[in-house]
FIKOL-23763 format. One line per 10 residues: their letters; for each residue x, y, z of N, C-alpha, C, CB. Coordinates in Angstrom, 3 decimals. Glycine has a CB too. Example, Ala and Ser with C-alpha at 12.3 -4.5 7.8 and 13.67 -1.06 7.14 Angstrom:
as = 13.190 -5.690 7.800 12.300 -4.500 7.800 13.200 -3.300 7.800 11.308 -4.473 9.046  12.850 -2.250 7.080 13.670 -1.060 7.140 12.900 0.030 7.870 14.084 -0.598 5.725
This chain:
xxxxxxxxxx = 16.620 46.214 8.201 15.191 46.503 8.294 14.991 47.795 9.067 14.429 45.336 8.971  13.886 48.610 8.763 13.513 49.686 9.132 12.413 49.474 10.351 13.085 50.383 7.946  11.903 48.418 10.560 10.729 48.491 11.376 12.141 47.999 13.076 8.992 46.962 10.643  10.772 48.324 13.805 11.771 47.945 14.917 10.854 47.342 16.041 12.691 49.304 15.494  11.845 46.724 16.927 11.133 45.616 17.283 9.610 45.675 18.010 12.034 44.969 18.099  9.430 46.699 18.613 8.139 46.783 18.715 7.364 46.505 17.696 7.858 47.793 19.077  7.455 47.020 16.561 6.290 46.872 15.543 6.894 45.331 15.280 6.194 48.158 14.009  7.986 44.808 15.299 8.314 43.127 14.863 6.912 42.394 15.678 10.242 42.369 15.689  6.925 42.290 16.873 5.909 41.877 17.983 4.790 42.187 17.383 5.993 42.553 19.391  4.004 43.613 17.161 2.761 43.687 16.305 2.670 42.651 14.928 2.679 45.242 15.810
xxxxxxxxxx = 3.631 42.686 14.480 3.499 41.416 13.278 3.504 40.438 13.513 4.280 41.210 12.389  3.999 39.894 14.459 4.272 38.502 14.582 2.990 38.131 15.298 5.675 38.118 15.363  2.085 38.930 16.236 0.743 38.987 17.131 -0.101 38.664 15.775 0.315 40.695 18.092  -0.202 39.539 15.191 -1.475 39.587 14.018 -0.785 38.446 12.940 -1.762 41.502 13.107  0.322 37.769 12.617 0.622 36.710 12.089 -0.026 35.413 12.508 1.800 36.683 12.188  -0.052 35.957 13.922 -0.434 34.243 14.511 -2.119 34.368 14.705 0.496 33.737 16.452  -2.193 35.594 14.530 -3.884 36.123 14.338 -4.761 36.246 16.060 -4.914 34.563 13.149  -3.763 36.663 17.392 -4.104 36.606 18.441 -4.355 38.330 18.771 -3.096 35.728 19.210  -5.384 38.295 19.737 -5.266 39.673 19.969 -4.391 40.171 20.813 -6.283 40.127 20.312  -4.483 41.305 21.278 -3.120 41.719 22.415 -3.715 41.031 23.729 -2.797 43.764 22.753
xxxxxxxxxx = -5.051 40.814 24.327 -4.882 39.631 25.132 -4.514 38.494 25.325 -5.387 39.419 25.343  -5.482 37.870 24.345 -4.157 36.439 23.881 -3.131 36.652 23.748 -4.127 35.685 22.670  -1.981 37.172 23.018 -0.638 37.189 23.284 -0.123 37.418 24.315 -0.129 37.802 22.705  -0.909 38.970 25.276 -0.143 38.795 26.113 -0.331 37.949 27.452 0.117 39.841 26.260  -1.862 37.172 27.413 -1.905 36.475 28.323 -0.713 34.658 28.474 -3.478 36.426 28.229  -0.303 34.682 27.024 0.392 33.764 26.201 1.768 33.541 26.821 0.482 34.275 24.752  2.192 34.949 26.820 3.635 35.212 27.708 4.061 36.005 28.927 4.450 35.736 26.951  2.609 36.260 29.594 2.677 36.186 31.072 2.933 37.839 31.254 4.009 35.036 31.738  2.212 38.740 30.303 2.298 40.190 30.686 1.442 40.922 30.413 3.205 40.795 30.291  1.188 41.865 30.863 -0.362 42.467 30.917 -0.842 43.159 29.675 -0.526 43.573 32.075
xxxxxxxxxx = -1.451 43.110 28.771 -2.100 43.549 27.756 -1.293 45.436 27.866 -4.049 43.213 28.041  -1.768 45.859 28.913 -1.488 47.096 28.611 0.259 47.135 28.409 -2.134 48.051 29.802  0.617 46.222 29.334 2.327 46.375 28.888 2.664 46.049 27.548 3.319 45.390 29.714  1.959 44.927 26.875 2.326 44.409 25.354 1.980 45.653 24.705 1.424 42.996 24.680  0.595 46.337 24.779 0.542 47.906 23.944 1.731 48.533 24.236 -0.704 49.028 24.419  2.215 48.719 24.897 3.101 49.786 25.328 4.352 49.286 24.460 3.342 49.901 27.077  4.963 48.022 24.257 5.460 47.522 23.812 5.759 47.669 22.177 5.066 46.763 24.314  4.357 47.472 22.144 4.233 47.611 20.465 4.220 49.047 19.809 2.820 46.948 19.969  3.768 49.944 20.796 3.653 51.736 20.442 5.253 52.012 20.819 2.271 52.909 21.726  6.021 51.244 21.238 7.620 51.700 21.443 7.605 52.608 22.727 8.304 52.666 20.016
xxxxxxxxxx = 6.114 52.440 23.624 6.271 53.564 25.244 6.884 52.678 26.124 4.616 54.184 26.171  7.371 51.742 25.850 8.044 50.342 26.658 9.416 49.503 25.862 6.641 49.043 26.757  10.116 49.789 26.493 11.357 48.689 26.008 10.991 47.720 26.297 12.719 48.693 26.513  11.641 46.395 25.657 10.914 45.071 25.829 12.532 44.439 26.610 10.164 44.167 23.989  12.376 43.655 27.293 13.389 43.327 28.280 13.859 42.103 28.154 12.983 43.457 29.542  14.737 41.367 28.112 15.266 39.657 27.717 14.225 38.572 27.932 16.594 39.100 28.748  14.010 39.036 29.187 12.704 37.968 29.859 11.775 37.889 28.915 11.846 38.486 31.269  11.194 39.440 28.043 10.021 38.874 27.148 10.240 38.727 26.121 8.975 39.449 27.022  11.284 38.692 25.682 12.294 38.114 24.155 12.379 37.142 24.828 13.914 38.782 23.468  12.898 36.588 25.265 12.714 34.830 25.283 11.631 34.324 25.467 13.378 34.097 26.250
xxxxxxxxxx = 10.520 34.557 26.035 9.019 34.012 26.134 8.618 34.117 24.947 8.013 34.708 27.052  8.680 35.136 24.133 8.157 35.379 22.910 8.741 34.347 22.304 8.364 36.675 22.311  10.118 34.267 22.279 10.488 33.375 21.336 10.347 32.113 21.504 11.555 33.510 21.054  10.090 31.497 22.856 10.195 30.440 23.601 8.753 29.744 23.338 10.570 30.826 25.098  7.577 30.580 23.053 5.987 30.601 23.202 5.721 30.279 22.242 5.210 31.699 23.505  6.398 30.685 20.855 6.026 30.956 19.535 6.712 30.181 18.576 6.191 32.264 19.244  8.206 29.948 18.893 9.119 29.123 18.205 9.995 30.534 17.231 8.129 27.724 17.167  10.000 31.714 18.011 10.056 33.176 16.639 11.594 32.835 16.836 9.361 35.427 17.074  12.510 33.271 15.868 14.051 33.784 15.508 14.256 34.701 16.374 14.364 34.402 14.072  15.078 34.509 17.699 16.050 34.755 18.482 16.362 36.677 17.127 17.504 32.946 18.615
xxxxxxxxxx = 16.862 36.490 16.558 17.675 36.833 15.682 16.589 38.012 14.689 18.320 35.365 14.945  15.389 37.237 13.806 14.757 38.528 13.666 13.623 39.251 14.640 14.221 38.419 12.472  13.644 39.010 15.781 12.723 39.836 16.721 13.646 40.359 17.128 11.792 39.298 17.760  14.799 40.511 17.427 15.788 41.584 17.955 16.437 42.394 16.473 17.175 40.701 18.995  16.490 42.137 15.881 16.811 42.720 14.541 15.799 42.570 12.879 18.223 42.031 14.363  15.330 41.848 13.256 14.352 42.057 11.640 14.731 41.316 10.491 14.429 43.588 10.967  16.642 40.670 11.016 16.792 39.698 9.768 16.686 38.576 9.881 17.815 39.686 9.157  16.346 37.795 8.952 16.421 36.424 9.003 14.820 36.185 8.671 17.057 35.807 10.499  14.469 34.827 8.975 12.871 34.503 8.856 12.261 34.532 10.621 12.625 32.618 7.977  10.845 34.847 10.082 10.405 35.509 11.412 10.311 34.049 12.558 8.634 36.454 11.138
xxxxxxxxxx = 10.088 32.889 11.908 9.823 31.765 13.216 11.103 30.401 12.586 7.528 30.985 13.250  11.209 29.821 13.541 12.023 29.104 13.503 11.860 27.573 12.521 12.197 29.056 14.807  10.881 27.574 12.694 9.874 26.112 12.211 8.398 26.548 12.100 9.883 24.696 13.511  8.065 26.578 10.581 6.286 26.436 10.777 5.410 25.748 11.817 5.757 25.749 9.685  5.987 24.528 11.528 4.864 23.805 12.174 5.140 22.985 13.746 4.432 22.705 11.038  6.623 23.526 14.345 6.468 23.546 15.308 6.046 25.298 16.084 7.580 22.777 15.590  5.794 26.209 15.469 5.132 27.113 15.734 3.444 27.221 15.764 5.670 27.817 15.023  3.037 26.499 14.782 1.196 25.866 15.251 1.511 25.202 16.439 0.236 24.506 14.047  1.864 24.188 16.518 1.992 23.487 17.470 1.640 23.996 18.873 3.111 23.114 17.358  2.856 24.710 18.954 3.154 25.793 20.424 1.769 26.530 20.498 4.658 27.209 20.218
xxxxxxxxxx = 1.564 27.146 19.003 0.380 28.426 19.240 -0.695 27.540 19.992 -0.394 29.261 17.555  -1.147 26.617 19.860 -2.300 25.285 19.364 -2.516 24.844 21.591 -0.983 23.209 17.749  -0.843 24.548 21.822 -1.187 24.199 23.012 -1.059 25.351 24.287 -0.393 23.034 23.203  -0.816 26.666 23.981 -0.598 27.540 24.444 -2.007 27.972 24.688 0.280 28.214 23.804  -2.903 28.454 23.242 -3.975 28.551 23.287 -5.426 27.557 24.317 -3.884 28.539 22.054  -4.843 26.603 24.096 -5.692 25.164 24.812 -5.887 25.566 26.260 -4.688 23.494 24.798  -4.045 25.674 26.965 -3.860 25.851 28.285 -4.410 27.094 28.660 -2.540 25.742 28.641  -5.280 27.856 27.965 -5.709 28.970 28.494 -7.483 29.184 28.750 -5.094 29.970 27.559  -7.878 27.731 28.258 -8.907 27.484 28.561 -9.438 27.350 29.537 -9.088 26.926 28.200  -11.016 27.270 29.714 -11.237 26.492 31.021 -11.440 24.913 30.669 -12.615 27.102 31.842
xxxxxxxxxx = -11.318 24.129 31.588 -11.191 22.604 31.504 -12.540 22.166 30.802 -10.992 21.856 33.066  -13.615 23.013 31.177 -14.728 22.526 30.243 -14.557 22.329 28.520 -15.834 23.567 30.468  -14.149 23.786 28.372 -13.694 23.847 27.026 -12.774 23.068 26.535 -13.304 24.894 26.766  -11.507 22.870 27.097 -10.929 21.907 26.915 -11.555 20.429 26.920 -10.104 22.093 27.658  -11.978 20.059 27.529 -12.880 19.247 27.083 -13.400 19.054 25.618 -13.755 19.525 27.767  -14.329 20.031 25.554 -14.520 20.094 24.499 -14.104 20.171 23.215 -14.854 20.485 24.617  -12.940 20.472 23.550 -12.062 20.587 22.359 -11.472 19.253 21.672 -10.910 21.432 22.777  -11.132 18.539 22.491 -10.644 17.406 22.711 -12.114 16.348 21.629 -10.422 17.216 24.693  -12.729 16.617 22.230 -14.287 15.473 21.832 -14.494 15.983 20.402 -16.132 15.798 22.981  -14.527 17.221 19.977 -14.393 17.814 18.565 -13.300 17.254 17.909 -14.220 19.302 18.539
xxxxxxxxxx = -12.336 17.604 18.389 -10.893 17.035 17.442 -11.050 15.571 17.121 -9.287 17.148 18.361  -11.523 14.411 18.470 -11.705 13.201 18.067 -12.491 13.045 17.020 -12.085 12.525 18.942  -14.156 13.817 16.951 -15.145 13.823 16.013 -14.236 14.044 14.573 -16.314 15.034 16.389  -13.955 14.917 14.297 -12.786 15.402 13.042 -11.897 13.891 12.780 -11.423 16.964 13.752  -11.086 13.184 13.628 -10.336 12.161 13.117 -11.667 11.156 12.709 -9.135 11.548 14.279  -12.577 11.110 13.756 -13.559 10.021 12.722 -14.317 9.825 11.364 -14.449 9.828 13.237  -13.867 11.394 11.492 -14.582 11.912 10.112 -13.737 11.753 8.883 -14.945 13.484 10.180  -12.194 11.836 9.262 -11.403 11.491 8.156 -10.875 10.478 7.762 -10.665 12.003 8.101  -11.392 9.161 9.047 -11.007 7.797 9.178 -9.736 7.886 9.614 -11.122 6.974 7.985  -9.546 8.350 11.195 -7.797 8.450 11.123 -8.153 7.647 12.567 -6.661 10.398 11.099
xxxxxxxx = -6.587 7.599 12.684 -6.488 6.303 13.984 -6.642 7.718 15.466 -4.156 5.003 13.956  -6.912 7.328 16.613 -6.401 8.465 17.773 -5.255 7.867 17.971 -7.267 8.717 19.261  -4.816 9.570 18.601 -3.538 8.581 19.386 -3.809 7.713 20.777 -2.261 9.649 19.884  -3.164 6.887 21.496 -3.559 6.088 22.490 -3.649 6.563 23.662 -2.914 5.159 22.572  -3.619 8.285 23.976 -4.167 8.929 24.623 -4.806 10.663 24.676 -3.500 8.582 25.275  -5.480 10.297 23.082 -6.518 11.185 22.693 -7.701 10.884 22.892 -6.502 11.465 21.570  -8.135 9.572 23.010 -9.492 9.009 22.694 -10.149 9.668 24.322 -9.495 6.926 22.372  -9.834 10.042 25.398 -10.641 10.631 26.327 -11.022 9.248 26.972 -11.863 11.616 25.724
C-alpha cells in the first residue's frame, strides 16, 4: 500500500465516522496531536498504536502497514466504538441513553438484560 499510516488513522477516524475530537479524546491525546498525526507533522509512537488498536479492535498489522483488513472483528469493533463513546458522556446523558435504548427493546418486544432495565 501506498498510503501511510498517518492517512491509515484518517481512514479508520472517518470509518468509524468520529471527529478528530472524538477520536482523539477516545485514545487519550490531544486533537491537535491526532492532526499532526494524520498530516504526517507527528510520528505516531507504540503507545498510540496500541490504544488505537486496543480502542477500536483495528489490525495490529494494517495500521502499521496497510495490509490485511482494517479491524479485527466488525462487531466487536461497534461494540468498543459504542462503549467508548458512552464513557465520554456526562452521566446525565448517559442516563439517557440507557432509558432510550430500553424504550427501543420495548418497541421491538425484546427481553432487557437483567441489568439494563435501570
Amino acid at each position: 500500500m501506498n498510503d501511510t499510516i498517518g492517512q491509515r488513522i484518517k481512514k479508520l477516524r472517518k470509518e468509524l465516522r468520529l471527529t478528530q475530537n472524538e477520536f482523539s479524546a477516545i485514545i487519550t491525546v490531544s486533537s491537535g496531536q491526532l492532526a499532526c498525526i494524520e498530516t504526517e507533522k507527528r510520528i505516531v509512537n507504540g503507545r498510540t498504536i496500541k490504544l488505537i488498536c486496543d480502542s477500536f479492535n483495528v489490525n495490529d498489522t494494517w495500521l502499521r502497514s496497510g495490509e490485511g483488513s482494517m479491524f479485527t472483528d466488525d462487531r466487536d469493533t461497534r461494540y468498543t466504538k459504542l462503549v467508548a463513546l458512552y464513557d465520554t458522556l456526562q452521566p446525565k446523558y448517559q442516563e439517557y441513553l440507557i432509558d432510550q435504548i430500553n424504550g427501543l427493546l420495548k418497541m421491538q418486544g425484546g427481553k432487557h438484560p437483567p441489568d439494563a432495565t435501570g
